[in-house]
Structure formats: C-alpha cells, structure tokens
C-alpha positions as a printed Julia matrix, in Angstrom:
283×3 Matrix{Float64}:
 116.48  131.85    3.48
 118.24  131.07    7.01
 118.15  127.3     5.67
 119.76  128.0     2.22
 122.36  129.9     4.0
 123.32  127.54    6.45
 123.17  125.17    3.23
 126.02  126.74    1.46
 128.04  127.56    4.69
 128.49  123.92    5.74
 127.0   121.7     2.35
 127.46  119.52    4.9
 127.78  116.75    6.05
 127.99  118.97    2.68
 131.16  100.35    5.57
 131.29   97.38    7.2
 132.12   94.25    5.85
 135.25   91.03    6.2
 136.58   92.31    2.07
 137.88   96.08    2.84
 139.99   97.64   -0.49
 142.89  100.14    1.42
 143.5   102.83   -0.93
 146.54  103.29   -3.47
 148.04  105.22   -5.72
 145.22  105.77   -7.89
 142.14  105.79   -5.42
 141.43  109.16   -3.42
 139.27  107.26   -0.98
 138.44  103.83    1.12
 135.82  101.03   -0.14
 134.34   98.55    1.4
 132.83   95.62   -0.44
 129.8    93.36    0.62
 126.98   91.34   -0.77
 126.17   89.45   -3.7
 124.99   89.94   -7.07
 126.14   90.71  -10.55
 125.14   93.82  -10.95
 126.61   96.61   -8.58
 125.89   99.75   -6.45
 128.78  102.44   -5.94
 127.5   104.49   -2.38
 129.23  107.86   -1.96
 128.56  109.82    1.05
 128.36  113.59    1.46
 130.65  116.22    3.09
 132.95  115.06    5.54
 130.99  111.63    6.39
 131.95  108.19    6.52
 130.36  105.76    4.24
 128.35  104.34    7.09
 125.68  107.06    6.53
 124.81  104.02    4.29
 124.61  101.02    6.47
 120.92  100.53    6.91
 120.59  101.36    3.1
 122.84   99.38    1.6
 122.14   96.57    3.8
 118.46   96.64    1.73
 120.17   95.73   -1.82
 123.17   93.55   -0.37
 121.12   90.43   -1.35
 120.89   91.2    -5.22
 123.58   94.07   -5.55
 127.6    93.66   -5.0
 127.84   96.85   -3.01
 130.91   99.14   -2.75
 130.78  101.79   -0.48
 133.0   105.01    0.07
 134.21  107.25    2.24
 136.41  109.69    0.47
 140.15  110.56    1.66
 140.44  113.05    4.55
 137.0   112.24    5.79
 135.98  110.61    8.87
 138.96  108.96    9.61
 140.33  108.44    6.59
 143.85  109.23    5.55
 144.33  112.46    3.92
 145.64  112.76    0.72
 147.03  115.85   -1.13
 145.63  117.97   -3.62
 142.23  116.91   -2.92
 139.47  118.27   -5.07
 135.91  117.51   -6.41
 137.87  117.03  -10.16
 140.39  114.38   -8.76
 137.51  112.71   -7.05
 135.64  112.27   -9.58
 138.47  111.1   -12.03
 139.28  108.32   -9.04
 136.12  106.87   -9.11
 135.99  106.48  -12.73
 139.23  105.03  -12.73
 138.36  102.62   -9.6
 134.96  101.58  -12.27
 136.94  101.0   -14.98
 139.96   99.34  -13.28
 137.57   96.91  -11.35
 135.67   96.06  -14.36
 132.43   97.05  -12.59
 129.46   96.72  -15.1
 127.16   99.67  -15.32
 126.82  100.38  -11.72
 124.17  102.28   -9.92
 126.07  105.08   -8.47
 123.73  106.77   -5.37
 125.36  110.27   -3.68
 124.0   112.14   -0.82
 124.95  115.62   -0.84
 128.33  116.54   -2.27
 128.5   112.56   -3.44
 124.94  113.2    -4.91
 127.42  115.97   -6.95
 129.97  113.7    -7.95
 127.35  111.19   -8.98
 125.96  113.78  -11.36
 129.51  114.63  -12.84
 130.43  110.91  -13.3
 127.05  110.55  -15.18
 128.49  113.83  -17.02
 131.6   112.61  -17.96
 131.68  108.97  -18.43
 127.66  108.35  -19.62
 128.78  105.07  -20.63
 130.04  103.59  -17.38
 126.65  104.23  -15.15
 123.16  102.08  -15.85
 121.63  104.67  -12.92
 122.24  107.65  -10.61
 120.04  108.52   -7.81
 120.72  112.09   -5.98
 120.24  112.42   -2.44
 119.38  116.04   -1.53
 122.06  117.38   -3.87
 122.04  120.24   -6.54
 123.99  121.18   -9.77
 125.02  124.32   -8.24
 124.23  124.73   -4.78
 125.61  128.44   -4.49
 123.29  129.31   -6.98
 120.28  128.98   -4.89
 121.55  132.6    -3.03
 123.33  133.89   -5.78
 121.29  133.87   -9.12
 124.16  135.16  -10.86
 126.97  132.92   -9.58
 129.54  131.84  -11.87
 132.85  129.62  -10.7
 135.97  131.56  -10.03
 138.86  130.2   -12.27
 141.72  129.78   -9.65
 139.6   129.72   -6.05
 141.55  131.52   -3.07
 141.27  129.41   -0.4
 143.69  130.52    2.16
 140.59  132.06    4.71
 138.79  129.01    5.18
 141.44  127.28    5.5
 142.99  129.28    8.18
 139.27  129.51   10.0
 138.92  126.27    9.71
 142.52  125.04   10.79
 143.09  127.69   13.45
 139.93  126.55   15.18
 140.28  124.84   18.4
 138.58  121.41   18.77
 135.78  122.79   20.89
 135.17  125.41   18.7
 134.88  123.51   15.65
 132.55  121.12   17.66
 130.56  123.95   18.49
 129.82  124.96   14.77
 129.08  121.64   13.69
 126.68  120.95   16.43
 125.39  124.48   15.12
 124.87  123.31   11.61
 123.8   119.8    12.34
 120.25  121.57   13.53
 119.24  122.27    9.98
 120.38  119.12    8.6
 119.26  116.07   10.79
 116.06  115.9    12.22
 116.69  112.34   14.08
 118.12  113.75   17.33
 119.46  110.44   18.04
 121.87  110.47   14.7
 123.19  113.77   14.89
 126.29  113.0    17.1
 127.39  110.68   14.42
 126.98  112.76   11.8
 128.87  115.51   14.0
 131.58  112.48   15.28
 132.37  111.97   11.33
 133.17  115.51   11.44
 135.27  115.94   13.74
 137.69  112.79   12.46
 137.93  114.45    9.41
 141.32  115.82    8.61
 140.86  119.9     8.79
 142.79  120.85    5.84
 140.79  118.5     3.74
 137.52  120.11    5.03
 138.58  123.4     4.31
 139.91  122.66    0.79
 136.71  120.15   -0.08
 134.69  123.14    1.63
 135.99  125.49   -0.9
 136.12  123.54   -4.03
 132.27  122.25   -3.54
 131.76  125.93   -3.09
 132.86  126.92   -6.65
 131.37  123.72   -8.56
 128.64  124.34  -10.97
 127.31  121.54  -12.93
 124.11  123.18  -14.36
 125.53  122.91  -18.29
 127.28  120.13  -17.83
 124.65  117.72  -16.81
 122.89  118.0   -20.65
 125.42  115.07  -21.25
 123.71  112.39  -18.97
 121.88  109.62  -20.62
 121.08  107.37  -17.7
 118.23  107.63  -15.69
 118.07  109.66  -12.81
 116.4   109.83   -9.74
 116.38  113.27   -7.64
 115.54  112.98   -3.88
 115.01  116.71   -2.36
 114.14  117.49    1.44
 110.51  118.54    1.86
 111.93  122.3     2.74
 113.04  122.79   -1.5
 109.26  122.49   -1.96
 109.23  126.13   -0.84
 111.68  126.91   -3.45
 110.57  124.54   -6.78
 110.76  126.55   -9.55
 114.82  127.58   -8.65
 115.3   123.5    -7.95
 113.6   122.82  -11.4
 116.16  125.47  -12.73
 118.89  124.14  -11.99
 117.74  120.46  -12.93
 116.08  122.22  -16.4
 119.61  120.2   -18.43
 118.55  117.06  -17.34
 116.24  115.47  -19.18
 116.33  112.12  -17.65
 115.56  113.78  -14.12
 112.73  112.23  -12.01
 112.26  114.98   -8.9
 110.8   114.14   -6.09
 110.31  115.76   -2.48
 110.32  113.98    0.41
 107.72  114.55    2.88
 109.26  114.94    6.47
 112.77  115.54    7.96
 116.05  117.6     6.78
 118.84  117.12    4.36
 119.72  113.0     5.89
 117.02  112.01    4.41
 118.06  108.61    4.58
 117.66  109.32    8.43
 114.64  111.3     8.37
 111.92  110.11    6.16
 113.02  106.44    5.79
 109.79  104.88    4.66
 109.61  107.25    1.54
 112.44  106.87    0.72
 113.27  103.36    0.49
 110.07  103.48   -1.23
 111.62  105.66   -3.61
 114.42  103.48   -3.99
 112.98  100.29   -4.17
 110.84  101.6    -7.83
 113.72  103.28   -9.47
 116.44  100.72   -9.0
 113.75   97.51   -9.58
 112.35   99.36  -12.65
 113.7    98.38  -15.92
C-alpha cells in the first residue's frame, strides 16, 4: 500500500532532432519533429519530464513513423505558461492534431501523458488510429480511495505553497525520495530527478493538483480506437481494482510487465518494445 501511496503523492514523474516547433499562442507545450513516414506518432511524457524519456523509443519507429514528441509547458525546462491544467492540455493537443493536419496518429503517454492520451481518445475518437498507456490509470486516486469523486473547484493553495516554499535541496531531497519507487535503473534516476528539478514549481504544484482530481473512469466508454495498456509488474498484486477502473473500455488490451517500476520504458525494455512492436504493426 506504501507503493500506491507514494503513487498518488508524486504521480510522478506523475526530443532531439534539426526541425524543433517553439510553442505559440495556441500550444501549451514544445515538439520536436523527426523521422519519416506518413503515418505519425504523438509521444507525451509523464509528470514533470522532458520528452526525452522517449529517445531510445522513438528512435525504434523513426524509420516508418513521422514522430512528434512533447514535453509539456512548465516541465523540464520548458517555459511556463499560465493557467495550466490537464483540460487545457488536452484541448492543445487536439488543436496542435487538427491544425497540423496530422492523420490518425498513434498517440503513446506514460503516466499523466498515458492520462491525456486516454482523454484525447475520449474526446476527439475520430482524430486517433491508436493509444497505448504507459503505466497510467483512469483515476489514479481511486486506487486508495474507493469512493473518490473530483472536487468541483480544487483548492490548491497548500501544495502550492509546500511546493514553492521549498528550498532547492529540499525539493531534491523528496524527489530523490520518490524516484525509489519509480525507477528501478539506478543509472536513469538522476535524469528523471534532473527533469524535475528544471521544472517550473508553480506548474508542478498546479499540474500536481489538477492530476490529483482527474477521473476518467466514465468517460473513457467513448473510445473507439484500440488500446494498449502497459502496467508495472507491482499492479499484478492489485488486478481486479486495475480491471475496475479499465471495466469502460472495451477496446483495452492489459498487460503487466514483468520486471522494474513505473519507467517501464527504462526497466523492462525487452517486453516492452515487444509489446510495442505487435500493437502498432498489427492492423
């Protein structure tokens, strides 16, 4: 339960090629473009990381796939923007779809971005070919709280003053904490921590908070697409509350990795490219 706790504390942690889009007026994040292909792959990292958590993935599908990959405003190193929240997020990368004519992309999300990948698929069904969900859940709160239900308007003055008041060693201190349940791979867990620690603090705080009181649960009846769900081997403990949660989505394919924590990408690489490699080739 230790794990699911640190899990909704810090949903943590609830790129890089010559064409590089800045952002504008419409985009709450930065993109970089690369590879090939006519058919495309949107990448959208999780809490408060870059989009290079992606690198040695997208790097697998650059030959066949135009890739465009995020990192979201606020977050490692990217300029802030105000009134951030999971809504306007998800509204920019619609718009970014739509306004770049991008066919039916494959959208893949770790983490929070495996949450926005699940309310794109929600809300625009007609813009996605395929989603695949890195370690992500409809409603992650839900897992400790069975009864959990979103608060209309979300007070989110005390993490925002933890979070902002906190000196730069201290917040160091509780990522390097929280980075124990989530990376396995010793040898990536400064980066994952670095990305942290560029990202701009009020942004954290207010992302923090708004992830925090998202619940897609109903709302995910609406996808059509088919979807791929990639869970850390430690939900295997807890299947029939994962299954729960997924129980709208009838298109869901779950499947539990075998080794290593929430980076899976990092941690049980073999699997899942494996897993990656079927779903996306499969027609």
């Amino acid at each position: 339960m230790n794990r699911l706790k640190s899990a909704i504390i810090l949903p943590l942690f609830i790129a890089l090629c010559v064409n590089t889009f800045g952002q504008n007026k419409t985009n709450t994040f930065e993109v970089v473009k690369s590879g090939q292909g006519s058919k495309s792959i949107i990448f959208i990292p999780g809490f408060s990381c870059s989009g290079e958590v992606w690198n040695e993935t997208k790097t697998k599908f650059e030959k066949d796939y135009t890739c465009y990959t995020l990192t979201m405003a606020g977050f490692a190193g990217v300029k802030p923007q105000p009134n951030s929240s999971f809504k306007n997020w998800e509204t920019s990368i619609a718009s970014y779809i739509k306004e770049n004519k991008i066919d039916k992309p494959i959208i893949i999300g770790h983490s929070m971005g495996g949450g926005l990948a699940l309310a794109l698929a929600s809300d625009y069904p007609e813009l996605i070919e395929k989603i695949i969900i890195v370690d992500a859940l409809p409603c992650l709160p839900a897992l400790m709280n069975t009864t959990f239900k979103t608060v209309e308007k979300q007070d989110c003055s005390v993490i925002l003053n933890q979070i902002s008041s906190a000196t730069n060693e201290q917040f160091y201190q509780m990522q390097k904490m929280s980075i124990q349940q989530l990376v396995a791979d010793t040898s990536k867990r400064e980066l994952v921590i670095g990305w942290s620690m560029k990202s701009d603090r009020k942004t954290f705080a207010e992302m923090y908070c708004d992830f925090s009181n998202t619940d897609l649960r109903e709302k995910i009846k609406n996808i059509k697409c088919p979807t791929l769900i990639l869970l850390e081997e430690y939900f295997k403990n807890v299947k029939p509350a994962i299954e729960e949660q997924y129980k709208n989505l009838k298109t869901a394919n779950l499947q539990y990795s075998n080794k290593g924590l929430h980076f899976i990408m990092y941690d049980d690489k073999e699997w899942y490219f494996s897993q990656l490699n079927n779903f996306i080739t499969t027609k």
